[in-house]
C-alpha positions in Angstrom: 1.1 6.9 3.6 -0.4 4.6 6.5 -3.5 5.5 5.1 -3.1 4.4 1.4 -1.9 1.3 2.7 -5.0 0.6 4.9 -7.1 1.5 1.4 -5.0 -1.1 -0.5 -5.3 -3.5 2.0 -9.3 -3.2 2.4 -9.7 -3.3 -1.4 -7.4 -6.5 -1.2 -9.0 -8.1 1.0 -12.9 -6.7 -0.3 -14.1 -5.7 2.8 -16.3 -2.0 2.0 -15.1 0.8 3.3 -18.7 1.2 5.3 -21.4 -0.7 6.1 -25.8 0.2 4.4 -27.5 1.7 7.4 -30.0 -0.5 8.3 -33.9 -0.5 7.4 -35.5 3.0 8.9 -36.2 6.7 8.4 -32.7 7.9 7.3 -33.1 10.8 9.3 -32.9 8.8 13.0 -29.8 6.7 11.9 -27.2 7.4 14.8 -23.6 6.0 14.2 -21.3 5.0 17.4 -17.5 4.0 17.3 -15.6 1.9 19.8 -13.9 4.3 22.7 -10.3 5.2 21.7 -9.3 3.5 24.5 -9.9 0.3 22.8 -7.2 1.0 20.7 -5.0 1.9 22.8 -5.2 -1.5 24.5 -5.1 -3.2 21.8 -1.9 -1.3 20.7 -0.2 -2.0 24.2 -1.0 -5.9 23.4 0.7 -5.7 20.0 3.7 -4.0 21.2 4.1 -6.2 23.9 3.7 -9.3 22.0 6.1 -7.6 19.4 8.6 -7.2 22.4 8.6 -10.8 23.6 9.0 -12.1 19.6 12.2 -9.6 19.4 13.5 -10.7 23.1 13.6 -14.1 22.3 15.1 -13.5 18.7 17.9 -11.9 20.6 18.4 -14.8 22.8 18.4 -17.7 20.5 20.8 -15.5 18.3 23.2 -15.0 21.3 23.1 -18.6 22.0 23.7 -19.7 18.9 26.7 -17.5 18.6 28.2 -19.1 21.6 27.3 -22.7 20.4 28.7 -22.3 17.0 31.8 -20.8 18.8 32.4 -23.5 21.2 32.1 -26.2 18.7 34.1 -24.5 16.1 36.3 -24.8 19.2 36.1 -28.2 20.5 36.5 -29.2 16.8 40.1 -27.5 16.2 41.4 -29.0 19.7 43.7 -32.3 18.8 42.1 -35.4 20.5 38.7 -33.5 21.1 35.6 -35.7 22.1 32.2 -34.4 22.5 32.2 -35.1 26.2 34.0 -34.3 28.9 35.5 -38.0 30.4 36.5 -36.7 34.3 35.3 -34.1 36.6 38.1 -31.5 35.9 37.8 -31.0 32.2 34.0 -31.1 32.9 34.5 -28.3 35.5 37.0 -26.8 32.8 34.4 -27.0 30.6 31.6 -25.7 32.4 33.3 -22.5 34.2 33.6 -21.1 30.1 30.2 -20.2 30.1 29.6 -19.3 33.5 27.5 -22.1 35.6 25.6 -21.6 38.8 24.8 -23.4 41.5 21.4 -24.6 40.6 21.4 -28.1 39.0 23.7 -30.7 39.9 25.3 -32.8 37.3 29.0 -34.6 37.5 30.3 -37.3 35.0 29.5 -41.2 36.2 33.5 -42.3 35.7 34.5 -39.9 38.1 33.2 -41.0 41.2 35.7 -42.3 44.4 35.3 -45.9 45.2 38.0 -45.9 48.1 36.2 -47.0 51.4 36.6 -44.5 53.9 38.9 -45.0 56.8 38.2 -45.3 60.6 36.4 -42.7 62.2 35.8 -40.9 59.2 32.3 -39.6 57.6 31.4 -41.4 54.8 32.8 -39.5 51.1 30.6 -37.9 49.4 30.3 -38.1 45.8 31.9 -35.4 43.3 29.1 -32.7 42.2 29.5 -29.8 39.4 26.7 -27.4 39.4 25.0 -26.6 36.3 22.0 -24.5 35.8 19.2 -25.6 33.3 20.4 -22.6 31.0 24.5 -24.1 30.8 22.9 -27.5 30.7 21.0 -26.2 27.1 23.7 -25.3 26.0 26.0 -28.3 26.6 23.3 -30.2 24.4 23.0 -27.7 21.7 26.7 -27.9 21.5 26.9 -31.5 21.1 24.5 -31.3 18.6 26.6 -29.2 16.7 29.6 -31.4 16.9 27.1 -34.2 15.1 26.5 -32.0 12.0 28.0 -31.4 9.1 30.0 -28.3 8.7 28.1 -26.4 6.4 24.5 -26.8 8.8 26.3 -23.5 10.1 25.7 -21.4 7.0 22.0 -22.7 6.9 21.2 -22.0 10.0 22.7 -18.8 9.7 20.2 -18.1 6.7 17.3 -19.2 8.7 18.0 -16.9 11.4 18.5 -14.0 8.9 15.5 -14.6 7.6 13.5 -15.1 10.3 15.3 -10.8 11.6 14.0 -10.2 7.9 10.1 -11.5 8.1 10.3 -9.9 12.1 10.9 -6.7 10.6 8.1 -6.9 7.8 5.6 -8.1 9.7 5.6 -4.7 11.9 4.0 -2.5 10.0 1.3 -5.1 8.4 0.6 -6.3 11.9 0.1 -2.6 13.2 -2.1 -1.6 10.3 -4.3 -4.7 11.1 -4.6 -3.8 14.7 -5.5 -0.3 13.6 -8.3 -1.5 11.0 -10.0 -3.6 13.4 -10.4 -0.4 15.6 -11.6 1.8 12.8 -13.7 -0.3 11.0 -16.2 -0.9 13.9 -19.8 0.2 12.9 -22.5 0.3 15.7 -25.9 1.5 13.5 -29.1 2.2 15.5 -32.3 3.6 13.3 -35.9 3.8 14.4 -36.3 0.4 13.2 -33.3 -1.9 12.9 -29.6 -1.9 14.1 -26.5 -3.1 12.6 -23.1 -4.0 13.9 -20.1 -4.8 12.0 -16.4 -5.6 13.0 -13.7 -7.6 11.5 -10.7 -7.5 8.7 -10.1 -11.2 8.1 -13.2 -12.7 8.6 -16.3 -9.6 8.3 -18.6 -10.4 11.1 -22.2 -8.4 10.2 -25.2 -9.0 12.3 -29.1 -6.7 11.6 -31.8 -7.0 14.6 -35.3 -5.7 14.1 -37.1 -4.1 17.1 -39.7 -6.3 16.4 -37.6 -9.1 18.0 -35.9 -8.0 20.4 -36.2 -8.4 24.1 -33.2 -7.6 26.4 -30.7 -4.5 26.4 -27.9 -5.0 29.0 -24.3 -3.2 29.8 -21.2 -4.8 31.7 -18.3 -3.8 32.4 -14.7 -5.5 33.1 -12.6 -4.5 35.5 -9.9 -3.7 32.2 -13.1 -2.0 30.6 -13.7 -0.1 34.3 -9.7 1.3 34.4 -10.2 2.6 31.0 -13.7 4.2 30.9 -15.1 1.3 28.6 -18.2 -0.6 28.4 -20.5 -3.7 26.6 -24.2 -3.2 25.5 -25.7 -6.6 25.0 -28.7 -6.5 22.9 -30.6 -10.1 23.2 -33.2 -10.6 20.8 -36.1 -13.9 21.1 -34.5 -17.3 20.3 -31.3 -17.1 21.7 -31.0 -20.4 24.1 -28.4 -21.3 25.8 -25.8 -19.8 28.2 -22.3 -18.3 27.4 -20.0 -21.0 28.6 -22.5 -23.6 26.8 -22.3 -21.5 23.3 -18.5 -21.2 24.2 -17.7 -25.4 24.9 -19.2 -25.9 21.4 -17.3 -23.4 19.4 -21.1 -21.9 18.5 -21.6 -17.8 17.8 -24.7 -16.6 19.8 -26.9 -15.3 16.5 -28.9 -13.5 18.6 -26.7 -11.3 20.1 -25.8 -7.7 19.2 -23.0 -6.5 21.0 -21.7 -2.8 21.2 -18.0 -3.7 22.2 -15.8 -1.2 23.9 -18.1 2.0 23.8 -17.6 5.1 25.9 -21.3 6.2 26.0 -23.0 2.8 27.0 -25.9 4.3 28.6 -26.6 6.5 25.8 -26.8 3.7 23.5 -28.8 1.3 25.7 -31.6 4.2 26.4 -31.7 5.4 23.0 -32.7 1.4 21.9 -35.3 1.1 24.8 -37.0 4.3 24.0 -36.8 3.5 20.1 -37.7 0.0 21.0 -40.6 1.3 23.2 -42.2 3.7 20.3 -41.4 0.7 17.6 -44.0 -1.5 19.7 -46.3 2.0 20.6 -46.8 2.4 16.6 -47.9 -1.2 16.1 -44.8 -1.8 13.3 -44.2 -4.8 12.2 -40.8 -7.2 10.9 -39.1 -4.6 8.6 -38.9 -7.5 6.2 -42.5 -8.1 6.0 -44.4 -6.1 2.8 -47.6 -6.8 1.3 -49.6 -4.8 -0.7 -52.0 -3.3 0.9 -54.4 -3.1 -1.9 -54.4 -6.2 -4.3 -57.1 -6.6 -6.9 -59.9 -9.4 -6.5 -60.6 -12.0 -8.9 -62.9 -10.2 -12.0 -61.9 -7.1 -11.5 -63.3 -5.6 -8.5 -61.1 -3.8 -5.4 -61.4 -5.7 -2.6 -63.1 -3.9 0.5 -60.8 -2.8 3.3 -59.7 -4.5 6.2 -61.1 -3.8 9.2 -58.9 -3.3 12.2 -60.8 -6.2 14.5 -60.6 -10.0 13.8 -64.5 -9.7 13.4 -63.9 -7.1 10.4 -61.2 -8.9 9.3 -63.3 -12.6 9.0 -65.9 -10.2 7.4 -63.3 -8.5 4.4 -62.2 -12.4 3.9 -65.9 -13.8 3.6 -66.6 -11.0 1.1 -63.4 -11.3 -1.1 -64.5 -15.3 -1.1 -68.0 -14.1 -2.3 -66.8 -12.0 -5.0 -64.3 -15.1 -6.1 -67.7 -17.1 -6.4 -69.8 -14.9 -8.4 -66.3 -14.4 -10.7 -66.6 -18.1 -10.9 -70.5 -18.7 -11.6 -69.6 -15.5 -14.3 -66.9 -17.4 -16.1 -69.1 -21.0 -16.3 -72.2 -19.3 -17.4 
């Protein structure tokens, strides 16, 4: 079932199911995969973000309950005002949900004005205690008394929903954290490799041997607990530092980064001794193809090239020669 619903959600969102190899002999195309423990963390991150979003649905539920209680309350009481007006209904008041001694507050209509008599210490003013969690709900609750009576049915719908579109995000969230493990591709050949990673926004980056010039693995101290590691593949152009590239919201193009592999110092060796026979064989840029036998002007086959720049001047000042006479032919 879960995964019939990752196929429907791939063709949904057209992203292939597996990325071309990249330009080389078919036959040296290793595949590598993020280490499973990438998914694991990534999984302990979703379900503890999950937990916080269902711990503070809870709350806000069970403070609503008791606001729409007390005011319901308040409202049925004869004479009933939306604030206390002396220190012992405000005491009264306070005690029904419980107050600490944290935060002092007392009402300003209360306090003693009597001077205090001979050879006594000056009187202190009257204090209630009220934490900062009482003292949001005081204020919810005379908010409450301020709307109209049916503000209680809406909110109750919006809280409803909000259980409703908790619930359905779960599994759509889960599938998405699963899909951005699987569909990793790390793609080395004898010539090229290509990485590929993302649901939403498919991030797909080639590099030819022919360019690049730094392999390098780190390793967090996360990535260290769990047996994971980076392999940063710099190829020639990239400028700039990390922090820079970050500050400007800029993507390093010349970067190829194997994220969260188990076998780092397989992968970096395997690229520096392909890299090291790519530059041994003399290949060039993959993207680079001429024909290696074009035919001169009037007819005639070019003569090879040589393998010096000497030979090479020498091929170019004969094919000029033969354009000439192919000329002189064509006037006459």
């Amino acid at each position: 079932m879960l995964q019939r619903c990752a196929e429907i959600l791939l063709q949904w969102l057209r992203v292939p199911a597996q990325p071309q190899p990249p330009h080389g002999d078919p036959a040296s195309l290793r595949v590598f995969r993020a280490g499973r423990n990438y998914y694991n963390l990534r999984l302990v991150r979703w379900g503890f973000a999950q937990a916080l979003a269902l711990a503070g649905i809870i709350f806000w539920v069970a403070i609503f309950i008791q606001v729409e209680q007390e005011a319901r309350t308040r409202r049925q009481q004869p004479g009933a005002v939306a604030l206390p007006r002396n220190k012992k209904d405000f005491e009264e008041y306070v005690k029904k949900f419980g107050a600490d001694a944290q935060n002092e507050m007392a009402p300003k209509d209360d306090v003693s004005t009597a001077p205090a008599k001979p050879g006594e210490a000056p009187r202190k003013k009257a204090r209630v205690h009220v934490n900062g969690l009482m003292g949001l709900k005081i204020m919810l609750v005379q908010i409450a008394l301020w709307l109209p009576p049916w503000a209680f049915p809406v909110i109750w719908f919006l809280k409803i929903a909000g259980i409703v579109a908790y619930l359905a995000q779960l599994p759509f969230t889960y599938l998405v954290v699963r899909l951005d493990y699987e569909m990793r591709w790390y793609m080395v050949t004898d010539r090229s490799l290509r990485i590929r990673f993302g649901i939403w926004k498919v991030n797909e980056s080639t590099m030819s041997f022919a360019n690049i010039q730094q392999v390098v693995v780190s390793q967090g101290p996360v990535q260290r607990l769990l047996g994971l590691s980076d392999v940063h593949v710099q190829s020639a152009g990239g400028a700039g530092s990390d922090f820079e590239r970050r500050a400007h919201n800029q993507e390093d193009m010349h970067l190829g980064l194997f994220h969260s592999v188990t076998n780092a110092t397989e992968i970096r060796d395997l690229v520096l001794e392909r890299l090291r026979r790519f530059r041994q064989a003399g290949l060039g840029d993959p993207d680079d193809h001429h024909d290696p036998v074009a035919p001169a002007p009037g007819g005639g086959v070019p003569p090879p090239r040589g393998e010096s720049p000497a030979d090479d001047a020498i091929a170019a000042a004969r094919e000029l020669l033969a354009e000439v006479r192919a000329l002189r032919a064509t006037l006459v």
